[in-house]
N, C-alpha and C positions, 0 to 999 in steps of 0.2 A: 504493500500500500504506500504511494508516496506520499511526502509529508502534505501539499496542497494538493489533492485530490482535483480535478472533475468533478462537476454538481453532479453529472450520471454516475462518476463511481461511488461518489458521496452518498448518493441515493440508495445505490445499490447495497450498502454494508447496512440497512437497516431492515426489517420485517415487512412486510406487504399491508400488513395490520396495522403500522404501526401509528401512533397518534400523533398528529401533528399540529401545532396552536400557538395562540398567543394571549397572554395573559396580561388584567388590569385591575384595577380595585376600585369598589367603590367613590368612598372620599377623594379617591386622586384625579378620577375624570366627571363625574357626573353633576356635580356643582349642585345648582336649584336648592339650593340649602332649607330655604323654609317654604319651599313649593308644595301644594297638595298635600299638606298638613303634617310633612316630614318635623319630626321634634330635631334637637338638637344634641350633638351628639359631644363626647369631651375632646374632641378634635376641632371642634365647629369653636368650642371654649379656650382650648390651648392657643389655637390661633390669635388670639386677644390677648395672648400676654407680652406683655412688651418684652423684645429682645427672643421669643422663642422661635418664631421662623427668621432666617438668614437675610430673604429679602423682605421680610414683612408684611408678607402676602398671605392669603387664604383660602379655604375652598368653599367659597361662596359661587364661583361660577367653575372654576377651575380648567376641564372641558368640553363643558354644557354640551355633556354627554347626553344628560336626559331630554334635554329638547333634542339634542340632534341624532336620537335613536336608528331610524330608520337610515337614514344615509351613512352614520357608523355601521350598520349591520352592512350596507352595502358593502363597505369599506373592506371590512373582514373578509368577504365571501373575494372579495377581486384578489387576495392575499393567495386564495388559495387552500388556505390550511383548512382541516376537518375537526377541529374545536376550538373552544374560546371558553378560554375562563375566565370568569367575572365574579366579583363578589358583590352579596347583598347587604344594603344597609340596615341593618335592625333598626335604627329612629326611624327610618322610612318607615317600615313595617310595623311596627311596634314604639311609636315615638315615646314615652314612657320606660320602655324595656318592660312591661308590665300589663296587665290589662286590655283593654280596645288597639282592635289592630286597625290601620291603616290600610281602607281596601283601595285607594291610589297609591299607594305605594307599592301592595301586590299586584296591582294592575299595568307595575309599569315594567315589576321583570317578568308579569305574564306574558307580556308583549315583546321583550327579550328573549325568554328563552321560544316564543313561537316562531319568532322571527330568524333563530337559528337555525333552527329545524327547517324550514319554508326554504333557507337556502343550502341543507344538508350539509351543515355546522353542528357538532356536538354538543352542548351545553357541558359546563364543568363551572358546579356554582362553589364559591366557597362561601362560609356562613358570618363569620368573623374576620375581618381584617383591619382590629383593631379602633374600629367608631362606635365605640359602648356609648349608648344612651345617656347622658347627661344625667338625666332624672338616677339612674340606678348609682351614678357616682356621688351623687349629692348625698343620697338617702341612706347610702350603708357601706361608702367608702369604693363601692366597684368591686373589681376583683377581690380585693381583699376580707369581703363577706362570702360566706358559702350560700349563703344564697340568690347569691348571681350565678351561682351554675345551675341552680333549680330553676330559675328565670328562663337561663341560656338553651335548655332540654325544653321548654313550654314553646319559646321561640321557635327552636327548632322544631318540632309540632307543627307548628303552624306554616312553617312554609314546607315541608314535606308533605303535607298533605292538597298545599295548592301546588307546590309544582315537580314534588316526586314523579309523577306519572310519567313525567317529560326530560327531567335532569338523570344525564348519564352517570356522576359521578356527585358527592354532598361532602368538603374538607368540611371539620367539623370548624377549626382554627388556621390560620396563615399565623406561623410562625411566634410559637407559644414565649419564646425565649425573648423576642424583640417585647411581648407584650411585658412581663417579667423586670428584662436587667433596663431596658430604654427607659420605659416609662414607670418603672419603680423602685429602679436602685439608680442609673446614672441620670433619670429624671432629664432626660434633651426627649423624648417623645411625649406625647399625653397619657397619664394625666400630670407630669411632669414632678412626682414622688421620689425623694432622694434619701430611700432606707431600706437596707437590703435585707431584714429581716421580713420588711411587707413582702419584699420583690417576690422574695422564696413559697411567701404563703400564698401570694397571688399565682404563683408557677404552678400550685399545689392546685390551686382550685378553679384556673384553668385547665389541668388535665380534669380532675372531676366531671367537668363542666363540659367535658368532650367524648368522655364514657355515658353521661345520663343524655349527651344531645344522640349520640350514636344508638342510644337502647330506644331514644323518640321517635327518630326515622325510621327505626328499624319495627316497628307498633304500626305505623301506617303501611298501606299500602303500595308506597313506594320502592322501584325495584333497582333505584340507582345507589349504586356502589359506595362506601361509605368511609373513611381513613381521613388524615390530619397533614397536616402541609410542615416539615420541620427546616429551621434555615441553617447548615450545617457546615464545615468546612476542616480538613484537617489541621492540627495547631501542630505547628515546627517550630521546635528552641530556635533563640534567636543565636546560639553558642552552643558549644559543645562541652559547656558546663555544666555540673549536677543542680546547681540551683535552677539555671533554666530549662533543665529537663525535668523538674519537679515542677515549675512553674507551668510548662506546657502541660503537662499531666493534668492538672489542678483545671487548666483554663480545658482541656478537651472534654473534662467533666460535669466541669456548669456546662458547655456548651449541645456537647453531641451525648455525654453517657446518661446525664441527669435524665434527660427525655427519652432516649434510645432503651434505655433500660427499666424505667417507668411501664415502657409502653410493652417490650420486647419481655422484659427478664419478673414485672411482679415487683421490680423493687428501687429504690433510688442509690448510687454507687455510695458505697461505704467511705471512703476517702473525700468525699464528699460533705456526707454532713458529719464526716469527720470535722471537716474543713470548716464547716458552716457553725457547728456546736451550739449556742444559744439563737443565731438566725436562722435555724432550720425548723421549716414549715412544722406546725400541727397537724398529724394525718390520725384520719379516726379509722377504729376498725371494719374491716372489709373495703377501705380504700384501695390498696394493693391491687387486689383482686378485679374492682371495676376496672381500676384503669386500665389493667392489663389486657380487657377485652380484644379480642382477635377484629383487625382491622381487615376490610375488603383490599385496599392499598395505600402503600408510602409515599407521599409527595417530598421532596428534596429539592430545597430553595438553595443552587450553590453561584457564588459571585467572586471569591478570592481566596485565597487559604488564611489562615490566621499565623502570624507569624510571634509568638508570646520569650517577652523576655523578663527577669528580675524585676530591671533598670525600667522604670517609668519612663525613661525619654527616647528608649530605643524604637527606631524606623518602625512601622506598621509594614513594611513590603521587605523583600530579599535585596543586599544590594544590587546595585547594578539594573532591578526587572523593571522591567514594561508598566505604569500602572495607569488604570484610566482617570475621568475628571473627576470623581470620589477621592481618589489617593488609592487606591485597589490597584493588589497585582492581579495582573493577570497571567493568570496560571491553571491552564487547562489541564495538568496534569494533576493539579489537586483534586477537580471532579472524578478524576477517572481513579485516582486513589482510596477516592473518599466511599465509593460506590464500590468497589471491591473490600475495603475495610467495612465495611456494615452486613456486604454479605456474610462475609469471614465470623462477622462477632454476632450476629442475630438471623433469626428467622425470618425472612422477608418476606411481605406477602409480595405483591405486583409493585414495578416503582414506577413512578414518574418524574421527570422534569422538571417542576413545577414551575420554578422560575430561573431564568440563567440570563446575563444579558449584561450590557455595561452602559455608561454617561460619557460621553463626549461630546468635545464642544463642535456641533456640524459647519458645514461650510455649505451656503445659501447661495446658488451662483442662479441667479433668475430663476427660470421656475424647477432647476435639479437643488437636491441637498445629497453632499456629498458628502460619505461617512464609512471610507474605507477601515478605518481601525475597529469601528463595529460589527462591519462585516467579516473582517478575520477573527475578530474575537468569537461571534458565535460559529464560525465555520470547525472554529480550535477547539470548542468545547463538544462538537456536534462529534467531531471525529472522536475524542476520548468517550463520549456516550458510544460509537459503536464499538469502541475497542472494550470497551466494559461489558458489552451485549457481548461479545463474539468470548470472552472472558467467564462466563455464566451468569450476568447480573441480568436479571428479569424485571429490564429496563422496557417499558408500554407506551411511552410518549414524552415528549420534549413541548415545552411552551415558551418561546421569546420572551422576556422581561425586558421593554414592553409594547403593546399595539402600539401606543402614541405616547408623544411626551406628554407630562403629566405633573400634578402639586407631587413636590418629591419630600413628603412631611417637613422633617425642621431644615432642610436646602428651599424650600416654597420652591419660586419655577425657574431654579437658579443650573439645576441640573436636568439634561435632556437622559431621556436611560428609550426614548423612544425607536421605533425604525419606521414610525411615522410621525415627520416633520409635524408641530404644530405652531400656528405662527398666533402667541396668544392677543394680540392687536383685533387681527379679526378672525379669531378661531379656525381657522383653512388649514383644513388636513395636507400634507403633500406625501408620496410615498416615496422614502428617502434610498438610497442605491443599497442600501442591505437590505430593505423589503423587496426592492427587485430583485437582489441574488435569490429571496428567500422564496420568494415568489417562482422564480424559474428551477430551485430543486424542489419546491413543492408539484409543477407542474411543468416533468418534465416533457420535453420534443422530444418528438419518436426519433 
């Protein structure tokens, strides 16, 4: 295989089967913030704090996605790909997080996921991706009540039962860990909580909260697939020191065992809340046991490896590497690592892609945008997915991170991660030259 492939030979090292998509989230594109009786969510709140977004911007319109439904669905379907995942907003649905649902709000990813189907797009809904209802932050702290995961299984009820019928696949969570250390120990994400004892018991009862939504869907009638979205990456000492290989150990724990082993092994790593000692979560008896419930399949959100050292002031990337407009290396060979090491230490069910993809800054030359580092960057990652496939990882589909540029939480609209241009002045999509590569190995000529 050479190292840049042909889109034909590229194609060819994957399945016939195989899923192919592009992935978005709620809050980042759909804006209409208090349209059709949507409540407010602690993202809609964090946005208003002074100094928390970069440019100090908001998702109030972001990319008035929900007005421009129909023409984004067109958009997708010209892409090519045969899924699309999208996440739903619970204030939409559920403005309270509690009580009376919003039937414009279900009415509007009725129309989404109909509108998939109509052009023989997949549906891949995720449930959470982090825009918890305002109301349930106020009332009993958020996550850090157990009874926001009793809330989170009612939720999830309810839209399982409007739109199971039709969603091929239901993540219960987008990336439990971001919810946890971002927004409740390093406090840069909402609801912007800087104590890591909450963090751990919010991790805690997020998984909870992912076992009682997964037993909800699985009560309805609903025959779509059901598993958790985790954002994972391997940690390499920044030295070939024992401190910093105790330090990587430690960081590979919170990051990939804490959950990997929650979910896979019944229990959380010993060295761990070794680690943790008085911040480590309260778990009540037969916790263990839900969480552990058997997932349909694994989503894997990977972006750069983690590079962990002692020294607080050591580099984030490898010297010398490549990194894109975040400060991420790019290193496709940590996906292709990461996905073999998971095989290796757990029982998998099905994986996915769920999210892969990089920010750089485009170049706008009239009506092209031209974004060659992006397009090698997914081409890089695409090849270590099949080399992982051909390896035994029972890898099902790949999803670009992301359709379009979008609010990129505390960066606002500072960073593009899109492979479609959006030009936010007057929202005009444009499809940027790694949607056309991505577009022609999606569909290729005979």
């Amino acid at each position: 295989m050479s190292l840049h492939p042909s889109i034909a030979e590229l194609r060819r090292r994957f399945p016939s089967h195989f899923v192919w998509g592009a992935a978005t989230s709620a809050f980042q594109i759909e804006g209409a913030a208090r349209a059709d009786g949507k409540g407010p969510s602690i993202w809609d709140e964090f946005c208003r704090s002074p100094g928390a977004i970069a440019d100090g911007s908001n998702g109030d319109v972001a990319c008035d996605h929900y007005h421009r439904l129909e023409s984004d669905l067109d958009l997708i379907a010209e892409l090519g790909v045969n899924a699309y995942r999208f996440s739903i907003s619970w204030p939409r649905v559920q403005p309270a997080g509690s009580g009376a649902v919003n039937e414009a709000g279900l009415a509007f990813y009725n129309r989404l996921v109909d509108g998939l189907l109509e052009r023989n797009i997949q549906p891949y809904a995720t449930l959470y991706h982090w825009d918890l209802p305002a109301e349930l932050q106020h009332r009993g702290g958020g996550w850090l009540s157990r009874d926001t995961a009793e809330r989170f299984a009612d939720y999830a009820r309810i839209v399982a039962e409007r739109l199971g019928d039709r969603v091929v696949s239901f993540a219960t969570h987008n990336e439990p860990w971001v919810t946890a250390v971002l927004g409740h120990e390093r406090g840069i994400f909402a609801p912007g909580v800087k104590d890591r004892r909450v963090a751990y018991q919010v991790s805690h009862h997020v998984l909870v909260s992912h076992s009682l939504a997964m037993a909800a869907i699985r009560s309805t009638r609903s025959r779509a697939a059901v598993g958790i979205v985790l954002n994972m990456s391997p940690v390499y000492p920044a030295t070939d020191s024992d401190l910093d290989a105790a330090h990587a150990k430690l960081e590979d724990g919170r990051l990939v065992r804490w959950y990997m082993d929650a979910i896979f092994k019944g229990r959380y790593p010993a060295d761990i809340l070794d680690h943790l000692g008085a911040h480590a979560p309260q778990v009540r008896p037969g916790d263990a046991a839900l969480i552990a419930e058997p997932l349909d399949f694994l989503g894997v959100n990977y972006y750069h490896p983690t590079v962990s050292s002692s020294l607080i002031s050591a580099s984030p990337a490898s010297s010398g590497a490549s990194v894109t407009d975040m400060g991420w290396e790019v290193a496709p060979h940590g996906l292709g690592e990461l996905l073999l090491r998971l095989n290796r230490d757990y029982r998998l069910p099905p994986v996915f892609i769920t999210e892969n993809g990089a920010a750089y800054q485009d170049q706008v030359i009239g009506d092209r945008v031209e974004d060659e580092a992006r397009r090698q960057y997914i081409e890089s990652h695409l090849i270590a997915v099949a080399d992982a496939i051909q390896r035994g990882v029972d890898v099902r589909g790949y999803f670009v991170w992301s359709l379009m540029d979008n609010f990129e939480w505390a960066e606002g609209f500072s960073k593009r991660f899109g492979i479609v241009h959006v030009d936010y002045a007057t929202l005009r999509r444009t499809l940027k030259s790694s949607a056309l590569w991505y577009q022609s190995l999606l569909r290729p000529t005979a």
